[in-house]
PyMOL Python script that loads the backbone (N, CA, C, O; Angstrom):
from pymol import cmd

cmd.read_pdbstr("""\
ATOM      1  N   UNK A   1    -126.017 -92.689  19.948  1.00  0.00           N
ATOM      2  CA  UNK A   1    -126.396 -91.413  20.507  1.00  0.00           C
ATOM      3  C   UNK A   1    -127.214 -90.632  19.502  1.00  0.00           C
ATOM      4  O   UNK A   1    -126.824 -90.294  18.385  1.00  0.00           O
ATOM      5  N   UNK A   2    -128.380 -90.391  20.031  1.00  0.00           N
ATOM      6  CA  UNK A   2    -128.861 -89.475  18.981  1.00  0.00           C
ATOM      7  C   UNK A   2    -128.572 -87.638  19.282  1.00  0.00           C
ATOM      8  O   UNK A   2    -128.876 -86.818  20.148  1.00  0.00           O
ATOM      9  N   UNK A   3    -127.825 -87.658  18.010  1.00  0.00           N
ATOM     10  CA  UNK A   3    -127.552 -86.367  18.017  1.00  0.00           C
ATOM     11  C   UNK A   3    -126.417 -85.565  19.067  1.00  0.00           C
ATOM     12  O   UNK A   3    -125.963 -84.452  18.803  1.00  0.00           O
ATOM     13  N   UNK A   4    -126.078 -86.310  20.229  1.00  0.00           N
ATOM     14  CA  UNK A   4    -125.644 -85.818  20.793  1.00  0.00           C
ATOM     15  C   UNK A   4    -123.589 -85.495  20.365  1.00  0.00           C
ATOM     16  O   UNK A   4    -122.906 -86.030  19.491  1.00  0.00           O
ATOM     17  N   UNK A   5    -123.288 -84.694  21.162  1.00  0.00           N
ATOM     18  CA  UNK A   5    -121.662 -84.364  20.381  1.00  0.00           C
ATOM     19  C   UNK A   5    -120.985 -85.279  21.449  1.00  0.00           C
ATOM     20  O   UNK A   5    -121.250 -85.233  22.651  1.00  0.00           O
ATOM     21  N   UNK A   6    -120.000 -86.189  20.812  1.00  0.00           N
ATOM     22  CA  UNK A   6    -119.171 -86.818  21.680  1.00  0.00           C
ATOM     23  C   UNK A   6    -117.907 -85.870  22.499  1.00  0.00           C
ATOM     24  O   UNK A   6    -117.806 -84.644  22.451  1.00  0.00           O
ATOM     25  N   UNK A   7    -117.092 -86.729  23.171  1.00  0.00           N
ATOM     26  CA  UNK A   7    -116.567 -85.729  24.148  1.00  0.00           C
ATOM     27  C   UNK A   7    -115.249 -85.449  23.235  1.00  0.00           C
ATOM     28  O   UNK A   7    -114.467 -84.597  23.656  1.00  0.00           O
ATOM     29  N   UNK A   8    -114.969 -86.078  22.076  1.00  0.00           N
ATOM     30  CA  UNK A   8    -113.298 -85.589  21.273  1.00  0.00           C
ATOM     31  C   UNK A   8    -114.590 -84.239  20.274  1.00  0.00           C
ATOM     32  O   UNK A   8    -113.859 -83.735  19.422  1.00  0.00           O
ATOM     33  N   UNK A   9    -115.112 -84.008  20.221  1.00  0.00           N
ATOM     34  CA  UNK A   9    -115.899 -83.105  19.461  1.00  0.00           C
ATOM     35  C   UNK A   9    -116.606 -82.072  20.669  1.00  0.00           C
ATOM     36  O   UNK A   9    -117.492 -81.436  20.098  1.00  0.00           O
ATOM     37  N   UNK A  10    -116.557 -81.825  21.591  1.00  0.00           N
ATOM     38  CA  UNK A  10    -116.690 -80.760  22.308  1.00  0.00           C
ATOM     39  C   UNK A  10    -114.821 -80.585  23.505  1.00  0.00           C
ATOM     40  O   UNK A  10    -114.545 -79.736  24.353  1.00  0.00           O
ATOM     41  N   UNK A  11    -114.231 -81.427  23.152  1.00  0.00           N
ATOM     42  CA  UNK A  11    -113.136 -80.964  23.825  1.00  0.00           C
ATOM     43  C   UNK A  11    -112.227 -80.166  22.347  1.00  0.00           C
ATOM     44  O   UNK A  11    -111.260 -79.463  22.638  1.00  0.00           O
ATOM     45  N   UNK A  12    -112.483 -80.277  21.312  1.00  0.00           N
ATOM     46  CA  UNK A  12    -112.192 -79.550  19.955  1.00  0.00           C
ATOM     47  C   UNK A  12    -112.646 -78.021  19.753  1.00  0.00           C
ATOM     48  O   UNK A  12    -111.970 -77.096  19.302  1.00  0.00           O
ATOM     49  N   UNK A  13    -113.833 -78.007  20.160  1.00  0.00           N
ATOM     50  CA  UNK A  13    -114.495 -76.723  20.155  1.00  0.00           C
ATOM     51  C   UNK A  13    -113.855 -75.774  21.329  1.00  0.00           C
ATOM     52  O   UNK A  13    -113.539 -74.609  21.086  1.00  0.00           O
ATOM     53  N   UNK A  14    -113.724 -76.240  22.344  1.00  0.00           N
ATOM     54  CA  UNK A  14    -112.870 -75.210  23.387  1.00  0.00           C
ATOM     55  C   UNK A  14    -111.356 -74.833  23.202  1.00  0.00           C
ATOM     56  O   UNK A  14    -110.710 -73.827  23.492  1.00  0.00           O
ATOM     57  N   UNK A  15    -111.014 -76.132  22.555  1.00  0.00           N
ATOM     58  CA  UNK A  15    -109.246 -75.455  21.988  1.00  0.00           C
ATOM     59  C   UNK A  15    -109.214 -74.295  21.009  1.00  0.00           C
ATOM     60  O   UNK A  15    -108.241 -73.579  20.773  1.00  0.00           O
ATOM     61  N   UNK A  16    -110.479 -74.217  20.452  1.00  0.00           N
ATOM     62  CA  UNK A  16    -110.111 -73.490  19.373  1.00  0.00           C
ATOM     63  C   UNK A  16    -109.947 -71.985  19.817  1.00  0.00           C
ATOM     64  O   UNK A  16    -110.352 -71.619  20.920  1.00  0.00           O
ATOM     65  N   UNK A  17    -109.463 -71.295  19.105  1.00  0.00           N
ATOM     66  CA  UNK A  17    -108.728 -69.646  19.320  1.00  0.00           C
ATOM     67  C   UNK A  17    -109.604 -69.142  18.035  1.00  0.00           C
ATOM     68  O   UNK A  17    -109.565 -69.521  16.865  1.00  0.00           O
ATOM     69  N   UNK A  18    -110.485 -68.055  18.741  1.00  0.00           N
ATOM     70  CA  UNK A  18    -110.765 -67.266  17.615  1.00  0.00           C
ATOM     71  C   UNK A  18    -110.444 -66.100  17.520  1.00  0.00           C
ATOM     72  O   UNK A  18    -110.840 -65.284  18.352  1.00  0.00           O
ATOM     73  N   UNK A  19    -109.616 -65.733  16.435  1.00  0.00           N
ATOM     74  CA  UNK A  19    -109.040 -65.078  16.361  1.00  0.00           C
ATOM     75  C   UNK A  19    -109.236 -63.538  15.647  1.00  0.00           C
ATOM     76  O   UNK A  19    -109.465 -63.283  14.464  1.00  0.00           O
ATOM     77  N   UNK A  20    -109.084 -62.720  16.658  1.00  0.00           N
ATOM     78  CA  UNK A  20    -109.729 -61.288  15.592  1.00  0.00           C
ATOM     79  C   UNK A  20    -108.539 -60.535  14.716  1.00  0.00           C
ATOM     80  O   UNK A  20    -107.433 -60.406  15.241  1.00  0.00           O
ATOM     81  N   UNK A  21    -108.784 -60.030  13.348  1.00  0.00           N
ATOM     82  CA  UNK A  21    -107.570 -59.570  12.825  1.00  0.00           C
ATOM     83  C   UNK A  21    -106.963 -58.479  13.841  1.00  0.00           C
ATOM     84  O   UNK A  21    -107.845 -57.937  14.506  1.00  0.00           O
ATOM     85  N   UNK A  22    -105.831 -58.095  14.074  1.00  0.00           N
ATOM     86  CA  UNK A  22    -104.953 -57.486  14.697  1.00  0.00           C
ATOM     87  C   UNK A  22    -104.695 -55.656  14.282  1.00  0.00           C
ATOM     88  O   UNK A  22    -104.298 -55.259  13.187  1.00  0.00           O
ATOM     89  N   UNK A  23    -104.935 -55.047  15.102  1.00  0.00           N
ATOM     90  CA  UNK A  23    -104.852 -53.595  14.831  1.00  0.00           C
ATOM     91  C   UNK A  23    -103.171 -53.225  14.878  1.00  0.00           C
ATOM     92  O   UNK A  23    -102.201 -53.727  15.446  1.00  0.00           O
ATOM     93  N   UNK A  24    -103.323 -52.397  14.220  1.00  0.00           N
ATOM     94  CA  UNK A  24    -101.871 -51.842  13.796  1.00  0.00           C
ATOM     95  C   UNK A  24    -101.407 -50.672  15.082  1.00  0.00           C
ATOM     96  O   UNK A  24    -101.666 -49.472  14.994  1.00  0.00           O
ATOM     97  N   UNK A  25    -100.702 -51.286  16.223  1.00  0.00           N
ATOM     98  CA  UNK A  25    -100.205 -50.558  17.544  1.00  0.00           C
ATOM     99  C   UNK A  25     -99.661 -48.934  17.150  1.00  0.00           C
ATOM    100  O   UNK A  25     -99.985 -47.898  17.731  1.00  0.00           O
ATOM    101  N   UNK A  26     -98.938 -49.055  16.231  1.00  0.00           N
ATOM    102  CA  UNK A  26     -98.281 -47.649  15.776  1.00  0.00           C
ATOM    103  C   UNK A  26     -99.411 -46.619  15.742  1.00  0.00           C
ATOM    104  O   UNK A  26     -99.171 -45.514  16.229  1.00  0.00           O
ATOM    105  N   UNK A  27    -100.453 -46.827  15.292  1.00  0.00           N
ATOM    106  CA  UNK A  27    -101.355 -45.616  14.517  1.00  0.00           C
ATOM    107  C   UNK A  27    -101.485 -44.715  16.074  1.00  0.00           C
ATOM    108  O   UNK A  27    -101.676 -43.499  16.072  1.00  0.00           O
ATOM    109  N   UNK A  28    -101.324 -45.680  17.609  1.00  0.00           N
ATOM    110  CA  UNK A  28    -101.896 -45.210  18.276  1.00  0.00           C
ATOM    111  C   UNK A  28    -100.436 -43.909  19.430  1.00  0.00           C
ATOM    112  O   UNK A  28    -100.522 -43.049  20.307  1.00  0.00           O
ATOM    113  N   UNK A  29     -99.463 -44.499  18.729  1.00  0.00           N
ATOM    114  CA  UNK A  29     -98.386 -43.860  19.074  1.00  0.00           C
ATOM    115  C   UNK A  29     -97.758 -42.255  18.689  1.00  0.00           C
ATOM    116  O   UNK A  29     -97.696 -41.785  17.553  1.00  0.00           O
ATOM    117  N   UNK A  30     -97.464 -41.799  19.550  1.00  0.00           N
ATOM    118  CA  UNK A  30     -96.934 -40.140  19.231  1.00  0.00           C
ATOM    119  C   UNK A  30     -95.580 -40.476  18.867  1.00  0.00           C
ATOM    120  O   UNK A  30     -94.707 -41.234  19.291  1.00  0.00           O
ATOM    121  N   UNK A  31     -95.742 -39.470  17.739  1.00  0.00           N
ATOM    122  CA  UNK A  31     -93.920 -39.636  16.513  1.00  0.00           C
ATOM    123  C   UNK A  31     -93.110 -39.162  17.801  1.00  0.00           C
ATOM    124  O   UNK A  31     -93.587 -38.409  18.650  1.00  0.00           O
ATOM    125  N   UNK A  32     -91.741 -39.735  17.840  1.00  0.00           N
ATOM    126  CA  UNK A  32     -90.724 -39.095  18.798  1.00  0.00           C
ATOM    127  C   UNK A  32     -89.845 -37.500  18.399  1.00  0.00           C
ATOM    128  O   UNK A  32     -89.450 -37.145  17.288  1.00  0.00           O
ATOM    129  N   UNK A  33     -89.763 -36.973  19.337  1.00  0.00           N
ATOM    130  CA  UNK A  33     -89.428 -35.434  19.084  1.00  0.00           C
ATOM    131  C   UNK A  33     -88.456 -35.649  18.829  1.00  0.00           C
ATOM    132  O   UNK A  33     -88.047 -36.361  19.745  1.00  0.00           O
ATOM    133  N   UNK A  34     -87.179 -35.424  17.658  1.00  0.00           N
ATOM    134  CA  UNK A  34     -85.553 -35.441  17.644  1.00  0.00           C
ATOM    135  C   UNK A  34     -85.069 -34.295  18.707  1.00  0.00           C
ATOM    136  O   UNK A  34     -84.064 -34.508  19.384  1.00  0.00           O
ATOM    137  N   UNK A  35     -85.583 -33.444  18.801  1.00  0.00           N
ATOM    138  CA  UNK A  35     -84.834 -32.611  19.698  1.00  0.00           C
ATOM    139  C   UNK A  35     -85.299 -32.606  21.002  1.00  0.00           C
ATOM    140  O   UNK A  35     -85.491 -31.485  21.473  1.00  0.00           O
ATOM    141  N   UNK A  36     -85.475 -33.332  21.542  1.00  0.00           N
ATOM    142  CA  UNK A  36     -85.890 -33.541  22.719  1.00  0.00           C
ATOM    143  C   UNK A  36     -84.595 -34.202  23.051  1.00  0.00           C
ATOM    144  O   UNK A  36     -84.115 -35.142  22.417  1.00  0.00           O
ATOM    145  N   UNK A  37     -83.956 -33.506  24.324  1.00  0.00           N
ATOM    146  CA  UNK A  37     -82.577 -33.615  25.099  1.00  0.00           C
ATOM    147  C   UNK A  37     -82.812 -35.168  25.542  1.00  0.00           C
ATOM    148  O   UNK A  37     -83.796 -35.895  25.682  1.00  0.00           O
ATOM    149  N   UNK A  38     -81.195 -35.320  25.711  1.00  0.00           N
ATOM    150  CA  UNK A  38     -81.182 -36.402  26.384  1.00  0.00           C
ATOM    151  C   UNK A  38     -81.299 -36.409  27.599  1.00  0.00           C
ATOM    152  O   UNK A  38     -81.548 -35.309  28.092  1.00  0.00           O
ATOM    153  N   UNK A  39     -81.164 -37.685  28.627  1.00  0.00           N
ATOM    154  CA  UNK A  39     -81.117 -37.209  29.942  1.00  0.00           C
ATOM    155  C   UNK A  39     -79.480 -37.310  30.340  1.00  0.00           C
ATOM    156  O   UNK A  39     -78.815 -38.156  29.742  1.00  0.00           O
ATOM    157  N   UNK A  40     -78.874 -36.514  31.274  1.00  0.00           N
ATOM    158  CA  UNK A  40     -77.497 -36.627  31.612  1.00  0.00           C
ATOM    159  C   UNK A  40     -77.080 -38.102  31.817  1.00  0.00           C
ATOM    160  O   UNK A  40     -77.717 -39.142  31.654  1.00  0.00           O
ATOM    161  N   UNK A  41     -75.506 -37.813  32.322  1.00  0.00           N
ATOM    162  CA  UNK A  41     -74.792 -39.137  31.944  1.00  0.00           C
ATOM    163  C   UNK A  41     -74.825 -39.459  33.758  1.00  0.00           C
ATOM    164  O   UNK A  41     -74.820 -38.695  34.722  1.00  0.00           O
ATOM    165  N   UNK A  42     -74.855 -40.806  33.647  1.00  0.00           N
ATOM    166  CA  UNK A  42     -74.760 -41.528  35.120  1.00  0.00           C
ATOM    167  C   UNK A  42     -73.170 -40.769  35.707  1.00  0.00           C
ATOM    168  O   UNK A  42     -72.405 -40.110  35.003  1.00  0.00           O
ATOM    169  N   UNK A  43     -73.034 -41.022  36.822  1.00  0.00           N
ATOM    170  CA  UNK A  43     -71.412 -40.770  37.634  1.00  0.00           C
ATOM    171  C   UNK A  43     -70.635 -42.322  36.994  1.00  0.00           C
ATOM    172  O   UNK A  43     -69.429 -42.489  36.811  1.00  0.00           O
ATOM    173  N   UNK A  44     -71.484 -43.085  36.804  1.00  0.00           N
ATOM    174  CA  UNK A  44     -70.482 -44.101  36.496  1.00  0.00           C
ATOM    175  C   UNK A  44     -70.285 -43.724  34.979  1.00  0.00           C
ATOM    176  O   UNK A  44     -69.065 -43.714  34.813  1.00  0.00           O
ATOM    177  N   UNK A  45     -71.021 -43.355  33.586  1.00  0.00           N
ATOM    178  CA  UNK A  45     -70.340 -42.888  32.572  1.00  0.00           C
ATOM    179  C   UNK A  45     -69.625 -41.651  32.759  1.00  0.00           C
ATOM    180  O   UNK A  45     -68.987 -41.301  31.766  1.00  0.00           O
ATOM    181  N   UNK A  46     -69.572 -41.033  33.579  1.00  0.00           N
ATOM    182  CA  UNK A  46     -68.893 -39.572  33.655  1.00  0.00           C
ATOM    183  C   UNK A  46     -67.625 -40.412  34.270  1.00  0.00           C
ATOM    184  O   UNK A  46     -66.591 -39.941  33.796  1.00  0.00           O
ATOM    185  N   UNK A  47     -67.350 -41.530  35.192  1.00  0.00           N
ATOM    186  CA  UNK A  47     -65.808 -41.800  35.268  1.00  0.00           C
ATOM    187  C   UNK A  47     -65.275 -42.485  34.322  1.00  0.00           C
ATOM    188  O   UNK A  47     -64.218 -42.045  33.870  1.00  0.00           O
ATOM    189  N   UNK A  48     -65.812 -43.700  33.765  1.00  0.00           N
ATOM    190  CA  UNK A  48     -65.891 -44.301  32.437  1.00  0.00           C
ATOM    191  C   UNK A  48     -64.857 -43.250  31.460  1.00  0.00           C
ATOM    192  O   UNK A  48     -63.652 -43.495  31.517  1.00  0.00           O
ATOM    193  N   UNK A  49     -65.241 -42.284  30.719  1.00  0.00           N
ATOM    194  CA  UNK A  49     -64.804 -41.377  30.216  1.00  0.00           C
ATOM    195  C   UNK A  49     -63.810 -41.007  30.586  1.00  0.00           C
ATOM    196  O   UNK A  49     -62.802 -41.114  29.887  1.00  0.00           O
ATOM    197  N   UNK A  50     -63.790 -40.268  32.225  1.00  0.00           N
ATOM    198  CA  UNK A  50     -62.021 -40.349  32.256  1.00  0.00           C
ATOM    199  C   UNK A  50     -61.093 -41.071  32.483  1.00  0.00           C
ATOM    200  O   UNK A  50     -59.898 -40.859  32.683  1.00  0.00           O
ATOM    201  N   UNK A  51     -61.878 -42.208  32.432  1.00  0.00           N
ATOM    202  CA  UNK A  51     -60.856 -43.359  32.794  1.00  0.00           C
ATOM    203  C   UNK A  51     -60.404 -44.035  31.606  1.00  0.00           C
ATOM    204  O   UNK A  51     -59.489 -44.858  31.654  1.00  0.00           O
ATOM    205  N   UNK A  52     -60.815 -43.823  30.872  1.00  0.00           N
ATOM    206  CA  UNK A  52     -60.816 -44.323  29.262  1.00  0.00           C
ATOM    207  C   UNK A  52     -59.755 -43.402  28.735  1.00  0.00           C
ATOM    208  O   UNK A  52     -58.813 -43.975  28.188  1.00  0.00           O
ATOM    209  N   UNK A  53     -59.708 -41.929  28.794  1.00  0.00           N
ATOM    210  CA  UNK A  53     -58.479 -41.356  28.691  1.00  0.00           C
ATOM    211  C   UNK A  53     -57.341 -41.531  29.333  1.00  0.00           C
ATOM    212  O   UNK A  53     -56.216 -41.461  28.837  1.00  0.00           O
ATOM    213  N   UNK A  54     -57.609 -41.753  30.402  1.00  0.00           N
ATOM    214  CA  UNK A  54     -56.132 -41.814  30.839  1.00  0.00           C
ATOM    215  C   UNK A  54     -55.978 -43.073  30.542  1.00  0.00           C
ATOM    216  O   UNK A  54     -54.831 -43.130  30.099  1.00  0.00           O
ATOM    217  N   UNK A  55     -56.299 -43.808  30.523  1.00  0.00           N
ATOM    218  CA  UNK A  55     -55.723 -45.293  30.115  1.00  0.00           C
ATOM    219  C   UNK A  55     -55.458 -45.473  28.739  1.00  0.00           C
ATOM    220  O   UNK A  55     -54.644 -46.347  28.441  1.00  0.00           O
ATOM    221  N   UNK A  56     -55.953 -44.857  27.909  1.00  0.00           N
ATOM    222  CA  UNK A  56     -55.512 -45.166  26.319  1.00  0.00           C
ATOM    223  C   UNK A  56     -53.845 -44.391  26.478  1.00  0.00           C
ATOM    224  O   UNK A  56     -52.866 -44.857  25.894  1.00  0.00           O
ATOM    225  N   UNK A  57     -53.770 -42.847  27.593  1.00  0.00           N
ATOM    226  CA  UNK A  57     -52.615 -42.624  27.134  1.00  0.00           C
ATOM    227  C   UNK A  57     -51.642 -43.519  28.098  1.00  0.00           C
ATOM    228  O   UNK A  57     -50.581 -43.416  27.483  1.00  0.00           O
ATOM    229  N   UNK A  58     -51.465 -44.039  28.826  1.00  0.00           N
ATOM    230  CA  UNK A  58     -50.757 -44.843  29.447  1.00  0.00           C
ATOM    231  C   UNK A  58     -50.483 -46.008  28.354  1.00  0.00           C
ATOM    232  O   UNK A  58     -49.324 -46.145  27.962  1.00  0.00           O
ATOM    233  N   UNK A  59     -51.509 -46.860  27.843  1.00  0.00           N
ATOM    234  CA  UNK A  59     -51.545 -47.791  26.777  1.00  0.00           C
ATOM    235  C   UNK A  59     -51.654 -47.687  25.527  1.00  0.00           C
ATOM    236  O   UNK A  59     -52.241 -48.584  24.922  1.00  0.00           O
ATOM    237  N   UNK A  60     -51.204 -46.748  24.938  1.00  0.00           N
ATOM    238  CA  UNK A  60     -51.709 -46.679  23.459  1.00  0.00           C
ATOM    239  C   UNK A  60     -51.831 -47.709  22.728  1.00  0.00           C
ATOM    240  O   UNK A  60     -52.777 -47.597  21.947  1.00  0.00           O
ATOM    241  N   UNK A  61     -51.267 -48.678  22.650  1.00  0.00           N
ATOM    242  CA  UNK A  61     -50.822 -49.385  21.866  1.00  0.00           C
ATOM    243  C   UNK A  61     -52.390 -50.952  22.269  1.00  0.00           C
ATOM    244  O   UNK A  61     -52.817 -51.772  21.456  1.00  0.00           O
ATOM    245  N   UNK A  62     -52.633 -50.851  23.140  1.00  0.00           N
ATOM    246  CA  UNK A  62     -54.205 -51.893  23.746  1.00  0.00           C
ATOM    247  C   UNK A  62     -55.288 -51.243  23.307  1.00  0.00           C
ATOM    248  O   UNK A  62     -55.855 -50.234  23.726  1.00  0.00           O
ATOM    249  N   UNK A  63     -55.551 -52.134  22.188  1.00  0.00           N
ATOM    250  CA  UNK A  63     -56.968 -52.054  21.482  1.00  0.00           C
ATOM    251  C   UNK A  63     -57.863 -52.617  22.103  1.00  0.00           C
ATOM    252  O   UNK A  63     -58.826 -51.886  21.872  1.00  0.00           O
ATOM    253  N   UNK A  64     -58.310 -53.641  22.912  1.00  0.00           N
ATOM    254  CA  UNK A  64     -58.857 -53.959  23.137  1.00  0.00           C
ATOM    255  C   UNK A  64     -59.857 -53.502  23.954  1.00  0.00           C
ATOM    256  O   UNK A  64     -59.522 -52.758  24.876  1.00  0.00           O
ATOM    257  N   UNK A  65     -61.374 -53.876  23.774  1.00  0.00           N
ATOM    258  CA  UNK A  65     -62.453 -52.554  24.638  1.00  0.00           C
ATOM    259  C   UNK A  65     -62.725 -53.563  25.586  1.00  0.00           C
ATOM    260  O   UNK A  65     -63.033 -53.280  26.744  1.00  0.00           O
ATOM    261  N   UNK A  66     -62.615 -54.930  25.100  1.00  0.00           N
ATOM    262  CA  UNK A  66     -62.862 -55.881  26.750  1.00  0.00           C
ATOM    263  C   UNK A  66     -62.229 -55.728  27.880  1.00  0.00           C
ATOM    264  O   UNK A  66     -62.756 -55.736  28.992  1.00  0.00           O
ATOM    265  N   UNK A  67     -60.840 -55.554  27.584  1.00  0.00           N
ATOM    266  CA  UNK A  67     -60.218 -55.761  28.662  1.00  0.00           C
ATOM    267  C   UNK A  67     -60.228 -54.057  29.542  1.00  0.00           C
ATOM    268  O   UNK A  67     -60.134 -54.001  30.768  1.00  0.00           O
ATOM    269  N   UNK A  68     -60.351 -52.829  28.693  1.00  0.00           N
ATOM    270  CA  UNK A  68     -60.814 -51.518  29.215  1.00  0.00           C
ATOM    271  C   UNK A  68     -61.659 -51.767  30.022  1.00  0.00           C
ATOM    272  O   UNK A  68     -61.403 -51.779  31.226  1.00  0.00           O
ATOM    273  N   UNK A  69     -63.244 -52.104  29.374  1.00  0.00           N
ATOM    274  CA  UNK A  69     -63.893 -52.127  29.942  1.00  0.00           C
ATOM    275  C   UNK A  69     -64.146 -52.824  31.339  1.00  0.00           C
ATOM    276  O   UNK A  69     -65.029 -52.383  32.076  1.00  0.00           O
ATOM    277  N   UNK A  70     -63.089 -54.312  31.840  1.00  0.00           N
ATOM    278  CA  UNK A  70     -63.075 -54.728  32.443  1.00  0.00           C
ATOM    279  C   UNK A  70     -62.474 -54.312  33.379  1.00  0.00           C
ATOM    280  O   UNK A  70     -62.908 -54.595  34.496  1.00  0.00           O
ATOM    281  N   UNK A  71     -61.200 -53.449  33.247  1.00  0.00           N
ATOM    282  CA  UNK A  71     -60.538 -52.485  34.238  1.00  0.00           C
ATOM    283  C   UNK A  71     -61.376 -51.677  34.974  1.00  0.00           C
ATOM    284  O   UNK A  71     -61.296 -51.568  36.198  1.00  0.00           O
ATOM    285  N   UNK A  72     -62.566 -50.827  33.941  1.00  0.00           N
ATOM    286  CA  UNK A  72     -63.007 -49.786  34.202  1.00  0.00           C
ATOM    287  C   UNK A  72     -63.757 -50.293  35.336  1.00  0.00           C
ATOM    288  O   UNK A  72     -63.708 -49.520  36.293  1.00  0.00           O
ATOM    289  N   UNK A  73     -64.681 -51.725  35.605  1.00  0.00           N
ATOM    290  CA  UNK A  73     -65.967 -52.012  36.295  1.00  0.00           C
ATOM    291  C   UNK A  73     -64.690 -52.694  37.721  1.00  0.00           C
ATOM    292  O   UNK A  73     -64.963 -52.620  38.919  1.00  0.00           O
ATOM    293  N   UNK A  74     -63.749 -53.127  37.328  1.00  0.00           N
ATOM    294  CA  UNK A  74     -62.690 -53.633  38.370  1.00  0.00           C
ATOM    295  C   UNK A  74     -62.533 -52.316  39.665  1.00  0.00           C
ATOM    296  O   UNK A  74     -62.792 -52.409  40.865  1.00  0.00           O
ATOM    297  N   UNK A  75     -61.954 -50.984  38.791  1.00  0.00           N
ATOM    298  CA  UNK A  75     -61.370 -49.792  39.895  1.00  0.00           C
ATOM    299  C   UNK A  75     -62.690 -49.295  40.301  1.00  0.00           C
ATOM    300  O   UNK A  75     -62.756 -48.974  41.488  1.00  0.00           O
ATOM    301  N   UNK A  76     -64.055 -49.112  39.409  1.00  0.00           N
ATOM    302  CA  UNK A  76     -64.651 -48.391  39.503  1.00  0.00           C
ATOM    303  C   UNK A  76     -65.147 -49.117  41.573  1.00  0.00           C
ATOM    304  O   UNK A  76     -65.328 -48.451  42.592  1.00  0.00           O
ATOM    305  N   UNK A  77     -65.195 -50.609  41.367  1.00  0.00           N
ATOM    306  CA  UNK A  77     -66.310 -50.833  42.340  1.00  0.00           C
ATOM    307  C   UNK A  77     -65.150 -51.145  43.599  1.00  0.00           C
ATOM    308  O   UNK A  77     -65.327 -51.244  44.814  1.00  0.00           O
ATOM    309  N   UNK A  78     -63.862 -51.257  42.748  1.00  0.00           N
ATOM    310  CA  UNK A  78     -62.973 -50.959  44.560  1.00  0.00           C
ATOM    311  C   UNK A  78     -62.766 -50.119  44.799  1.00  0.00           C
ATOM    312  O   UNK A  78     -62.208 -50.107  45.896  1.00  0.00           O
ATOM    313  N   UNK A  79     -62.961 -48.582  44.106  1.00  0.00           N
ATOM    314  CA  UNK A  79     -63.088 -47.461  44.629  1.00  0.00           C
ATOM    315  C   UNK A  79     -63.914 -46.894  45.212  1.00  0.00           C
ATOM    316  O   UNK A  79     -63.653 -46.342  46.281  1.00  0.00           O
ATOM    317  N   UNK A  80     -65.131 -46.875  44.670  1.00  0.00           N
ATOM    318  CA  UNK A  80     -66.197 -45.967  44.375  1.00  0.00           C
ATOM    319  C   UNK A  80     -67.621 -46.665  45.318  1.00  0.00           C
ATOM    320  O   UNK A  80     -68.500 -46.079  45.949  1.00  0.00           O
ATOM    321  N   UNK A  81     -67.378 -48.176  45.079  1.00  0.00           N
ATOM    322  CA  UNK A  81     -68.980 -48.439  45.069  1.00  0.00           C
ATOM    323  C   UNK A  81     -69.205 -48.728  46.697  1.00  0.00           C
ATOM    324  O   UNK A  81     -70.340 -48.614  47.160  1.00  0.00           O
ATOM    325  N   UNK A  82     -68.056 -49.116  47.569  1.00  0.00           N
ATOM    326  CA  UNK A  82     -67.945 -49.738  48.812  1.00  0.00           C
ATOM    327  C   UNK A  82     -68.121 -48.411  50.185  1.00  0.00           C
ATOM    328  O   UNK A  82     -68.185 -48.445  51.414  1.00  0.00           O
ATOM    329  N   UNK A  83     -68.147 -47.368  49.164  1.00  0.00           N
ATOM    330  CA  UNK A  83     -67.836 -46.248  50.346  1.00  0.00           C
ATOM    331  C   UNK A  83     -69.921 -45.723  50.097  1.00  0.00           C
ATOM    332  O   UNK A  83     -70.417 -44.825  50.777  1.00  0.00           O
TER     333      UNK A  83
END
""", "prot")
cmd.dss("prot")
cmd.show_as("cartoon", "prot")
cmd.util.cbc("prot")
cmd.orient("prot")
């Protein structure tokens, strides 16, 4: 062949990635306000909470946050979620 590019030498040239150096995303970001409120708590953390009290005083002695927490999502959705 004169001169011409074989096909493993033009299927090489299309894989390639050229790559431009990378801009730094932050510069383009606004600093976050600390005092900027939160947003309120869901109805499901507002029962969470009292359900977490009354159950520690019934149980004092159950450390455990799995098995709380598993109570909590148990009453919450045979109470709450079906109506």
């Amino acid at each position: 062949m004169k001169g011409g590019k074989s096909k493993a030498d033009a299927r090489n040239t299309k894989l390639a990635v050229n790559k431009k150096p990378s801009k730094s995303r932050k510069s383009g970001k606004a600093a976050k306000d600390p005092n900027k409120p939160k947003r309120p708590a869901s109805a499901f953390f507002v029962f969470m909470e009292e359900f977490r009290e009354q159950y520690k005083k019934e149980h004092p002695k159950n450390k455990s946050v799995a098995a709380v927490s598993w109570l909590i999502v148990l009453f919450f959705f045979d109470n709450f979620a079906s109506s």
